[in-house]
N, C-alpha and C positions, 0 to 999 in steps of 0.2 A: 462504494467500493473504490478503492485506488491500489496503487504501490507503489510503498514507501522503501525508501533507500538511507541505509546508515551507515558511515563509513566507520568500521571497527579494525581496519589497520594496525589501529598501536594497542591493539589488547591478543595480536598474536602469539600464542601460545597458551592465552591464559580458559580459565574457564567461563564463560559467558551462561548467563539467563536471559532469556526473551520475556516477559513478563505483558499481557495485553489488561488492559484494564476499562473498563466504561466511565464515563462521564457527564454527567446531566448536561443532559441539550434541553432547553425550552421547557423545564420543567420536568422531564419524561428522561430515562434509561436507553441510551444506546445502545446496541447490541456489537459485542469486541468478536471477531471470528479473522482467521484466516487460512488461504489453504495450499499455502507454500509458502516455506524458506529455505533461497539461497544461501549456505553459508561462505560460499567461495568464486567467486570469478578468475578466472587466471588474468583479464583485464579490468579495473574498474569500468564499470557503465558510466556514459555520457546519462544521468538520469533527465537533466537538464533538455535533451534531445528526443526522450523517448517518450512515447505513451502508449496505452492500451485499448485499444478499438472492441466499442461493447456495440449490443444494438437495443435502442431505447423504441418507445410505443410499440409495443408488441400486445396488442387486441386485436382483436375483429374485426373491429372498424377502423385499426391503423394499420399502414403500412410499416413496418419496420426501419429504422433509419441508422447507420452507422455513427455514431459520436468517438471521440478523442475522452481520455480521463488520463492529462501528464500523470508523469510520474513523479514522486514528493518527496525531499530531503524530511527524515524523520526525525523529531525531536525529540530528546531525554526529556522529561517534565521531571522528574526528581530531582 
C-alpha cells in the first residue's frame, strides 16, 4: 500500500475518471483498492517530502515496528 500523487492542474474544469486497474506480478493477479481521493489541495503537496507511517510485524511473537512508505508521483500507463 502507498499514495500516489498526480498532478491534474491543467484538466481544471474538465471532467476526469479515476480508473484502477490490476496487473500481473510474478505470474499471479494483483489486487487494485483504494480508500481515499483527495481531489483538491488549496496547496500542492511537497509529495517528494512526505510519507505514511504504517506498522509492520504485527504477531505474537513480534513486536510491532513503525516503517516509512514515501509517497509516489503516479503514472498514466495509457
Amino acid at each position: 500500500m502507498a499514495t500516489y500523487v498526480m498532478d491534474l492542474s491543467q484538466y481544471v474544469g474538465e471532467e476526469l475518471y479515476i480508473v484502477l486497474s490490476d496487473e500481473v506480478i510474478d505470474g499471479g493477479w494483483a489486487h487494485a483498492f483504494f480508500d481515499e481521493v483527495v481531489t483538491y489541495y488549496e496547496t500542492a503537496p511537497d509529495y517528494a517530502g512526505m510519507a505514511d507511517t504504517v506498522m509492520d510485524g504485527h504477531t505474537a511473537e513480534e513486536t510491532p515496528a513503525e516503517i516509512q512508505i514515501p509517497w509516489q508521483l503516479a503514472v498514466n500507463l495509457k
